[in-house]
C-alpha positions in Angstrom: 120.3 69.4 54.1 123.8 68.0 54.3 124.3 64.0 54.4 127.1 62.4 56.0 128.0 60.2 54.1 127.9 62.9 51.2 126.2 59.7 48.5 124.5 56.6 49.0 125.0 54.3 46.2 123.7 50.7 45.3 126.7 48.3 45.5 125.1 45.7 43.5 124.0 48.0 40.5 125.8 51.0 41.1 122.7 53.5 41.2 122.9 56.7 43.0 120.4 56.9 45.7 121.4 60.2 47.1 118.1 61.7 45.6 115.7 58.9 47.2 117.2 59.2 50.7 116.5 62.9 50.8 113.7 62.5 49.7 112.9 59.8 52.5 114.4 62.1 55.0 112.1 65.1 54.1 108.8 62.8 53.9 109.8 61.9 57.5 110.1 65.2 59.0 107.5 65.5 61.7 105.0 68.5 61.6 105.9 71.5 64.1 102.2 72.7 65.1 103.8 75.3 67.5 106.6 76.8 65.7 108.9 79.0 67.7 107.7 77.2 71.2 110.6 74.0 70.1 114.3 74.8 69.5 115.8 72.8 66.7 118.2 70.3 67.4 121.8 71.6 66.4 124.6 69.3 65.2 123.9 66.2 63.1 121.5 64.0 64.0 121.3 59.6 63.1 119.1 58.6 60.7 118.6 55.4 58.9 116.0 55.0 56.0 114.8 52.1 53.7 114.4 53.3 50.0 113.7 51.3 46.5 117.0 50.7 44.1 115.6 50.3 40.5 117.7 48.3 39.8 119.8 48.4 36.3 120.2 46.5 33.3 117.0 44.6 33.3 117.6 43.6 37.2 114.9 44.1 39.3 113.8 47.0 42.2 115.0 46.1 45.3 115.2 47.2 48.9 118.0 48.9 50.8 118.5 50.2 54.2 121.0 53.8 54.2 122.2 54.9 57.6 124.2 57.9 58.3 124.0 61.7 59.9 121.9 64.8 58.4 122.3 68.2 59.7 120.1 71.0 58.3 
């Protein structure tokens, strides 16, 4: 999978979340029960997902929203 932007970081605590979007991204996937009968999209296609910062330093989790393109 290839992001665009390349990294998602926190701009308050400076966390990479790189590893929680795609991981967001692959838990939405939806299930292909006929495989072969749909074509895959090509190109990139928009996505926008909300993951959990941990937060840093004693600060607490918090909630983010990443936008951006994925291509596979």
């Amino acid at each position: 999978m290839t992001l665009d932007p390349l990294s998602y970081q926190c701009p308050e605590h400076h966390t990479d979340l790189t590893p929680l979007v795609t991981e967001a991204l692959d838990d939405d996937a939806p299930p292909v029960a006929f495989f072969g009968l749909r074509r895959k999209p090509s190109g990139p296609r928009p996505f926008q997902v909300i993951v959990t910062c941990p937060g840093a330093g004693g600060a607490a989790a918090h909630q983010l929203t990443c936008a951006g393109n994925w291509t596979q």
